[in-house]
Structures are given as C-alpha cells and as structure tokens.
Residue, then its C-alpha position, 0 to 999 in steps of 0.5 A: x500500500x502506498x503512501x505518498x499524499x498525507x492529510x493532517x487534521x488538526x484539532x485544538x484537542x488531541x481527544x477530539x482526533x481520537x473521538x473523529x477517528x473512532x467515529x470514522x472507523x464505526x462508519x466504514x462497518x455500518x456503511x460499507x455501501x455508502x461510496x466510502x473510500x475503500x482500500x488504499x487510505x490509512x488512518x492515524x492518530x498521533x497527539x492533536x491531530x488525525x492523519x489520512x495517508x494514500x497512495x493517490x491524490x484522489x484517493x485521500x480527497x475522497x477520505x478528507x469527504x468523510x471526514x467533513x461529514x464526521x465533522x459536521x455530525x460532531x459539531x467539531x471544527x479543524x483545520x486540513x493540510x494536504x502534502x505529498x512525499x518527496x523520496x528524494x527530500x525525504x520529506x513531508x511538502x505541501x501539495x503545491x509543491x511540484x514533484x521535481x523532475x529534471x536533473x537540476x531540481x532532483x540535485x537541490x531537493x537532495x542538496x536541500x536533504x544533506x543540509x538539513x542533515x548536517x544542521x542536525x548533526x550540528x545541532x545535537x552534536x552527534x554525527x547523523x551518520x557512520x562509516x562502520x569498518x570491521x577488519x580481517x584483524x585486531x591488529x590490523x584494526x589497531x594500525x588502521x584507526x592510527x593511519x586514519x587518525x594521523x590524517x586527522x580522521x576521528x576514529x573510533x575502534x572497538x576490537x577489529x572494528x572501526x567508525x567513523x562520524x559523518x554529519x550526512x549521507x552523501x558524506x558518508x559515502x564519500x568517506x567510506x570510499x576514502x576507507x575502502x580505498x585505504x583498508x587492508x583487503x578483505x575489510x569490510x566497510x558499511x554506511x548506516x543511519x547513526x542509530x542514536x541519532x534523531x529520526x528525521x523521516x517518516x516514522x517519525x510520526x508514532x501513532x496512538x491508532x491506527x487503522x485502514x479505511 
C-alpha cells in the first residue's frame, strides 16, 4: 500500500482526533455501501491531530469527504493540510509543491536533504551518520584507526572494528570510499543511519491508532 499524499487534521484537542477517528472507523462497518473510500487510505492518530495517508491524490480527497461529514455530525471544527512525499527530500511538502523532475531540481531537493542533515548533526552534536569498518584483524584494526587518525580522521575502534562520524549521507559515502580505498583487503566497510541519532523521516510520526479505511 502506498503512501505518498498525507492529510493532517488538526484539532485544538488531541481527544477530539481520537473521538473523529473512532467515529470514522464505526462508519466504514455500518456503511460499507455508502461510496466510502475503500482500500488504499490509512488512518492515524498521533497527539492533536488525525492523519489520512494514500497512495493517490484522489484517493485521500475522497477520505478528507468523510471526514467533513464526521465533522459536521460532531459539531467539531479543524483545520486540513494536504502534502505529498518527496523520496528524494525525504520529506513531508505541501501539495503545491511540484514533484521535481529534471536533473537540476532532483540535485537541490537532495542538496536541500544533506543540509538539513548536517544542521542536525550540528545541532545535537552527534554525527547523523557512520562509516562502520570491521577488519580481517585486531591488529590490523589497531594500525588502521592510527593511519586514519594521523590524517586527522576521528576514529573510533572497538576490537577489529572501526567508525567513523559523518554529519550526512552523501558524506558518508564519500568517506567510506576514502576507507575502502585505504583498508587492508578483505575489510569490510558499511554506511548506516547513526542509530542514536534523531529520526528525521517518516516514522517519525508514532501513532496512538491506527487503522485502514
């Protein structure tokens, strides 16, 4: 399933949210029959507001529907945002944002993600990213992490593996080929997501419900 557009609904108060979604999810087994969006849209609930997710534009209109006329039945108010996800920028953008296409626009919306990558890392004072580098020895390990420190590198070594700090992705990968370049053979190097590091893509939304509509 899909999830590329997104509807917030937000409301003044997060029982509010709850009480909406219970409601919609209470039609779609009394009204089975009534046009209701079928399979596709997903609903949450996350703090003060109720989040419709779809793989369509379409698709999640039809939902924000049912949502009005939940609203108009409860008496309740709130306000809609409609965005659509861009996988290169890794992030949520209002739906007016056009989808980029030539090679110029997916360069800066991916430039854009590095930055804020970086500013992240700046922030919290912890590298976003890391090389990981496991070699055939500890003693090799031991001669490795000091030719990498002698040129400055901050290295961290624990037995025969070795990590690295990077503030981005496109940082990391960059110096996991300056280490693949420098290792021993049969050193193995790895880029991942510093784990301890704040999420910053779209799980970072942790939903109280959730269900399919």
């Amino acid at each position: 399933m899909g999830d590329d557009w997104r509807v917030t609904v937000a409301f003044t108060e997060a029982a509010r949210a709850g009480r909406v979604a219970s409601a919609v999810r209470d039609r779609r087994g009394e009204y089975p029959a009534r046009g209701r969006p079928g399979p596709g849209v997903t609903v949450s609930v996350s703090g003060n507001s109720l989040f419709l997710y779809g793989a369509t534009e379409a698709a999640v209109r039809q939902a924000v529907r049912e949502v009005r006329e939940v609203l108009g039945e409860l008496q309740l108010f709130a306000d809609f945002a409609l965005d659509r996800w861009h996988p290169v920028a890794q992030d949520w953008q209002d739906a007016s944002v056009p989808m980029p296409e030539s090679s110029e626009a997916l360069a800066a919306e991916r430039q854009r993600l590095m930055d804020f990558q970086t500013r992240e890392s700046k922030a919290t004072g912890r590298a976003g990213w890391q090389v990981r580098a496991e070699l055939p020895s500890r003693r090799q390990a031991v001669e490795f992490a000091g030719l990498l420190r002698a040129e400055g590198r901050d290295v961290i070594r624990r037995r025969k593996y070795l990590i690295l700090g990077a503030d981005n992705e496109d940082d990391a990968a960059a110096l996991a080929e300056v280490v693949r370049q420098q290792a021993p053979v049969d050193t193995s190097v790895q880029v991942a997501q510093n784990a301890l590091a704040p999420d910053t893509g779209q799980s970072a939304e942790v939903a109280s419900m959730f269900f399919y509509m």
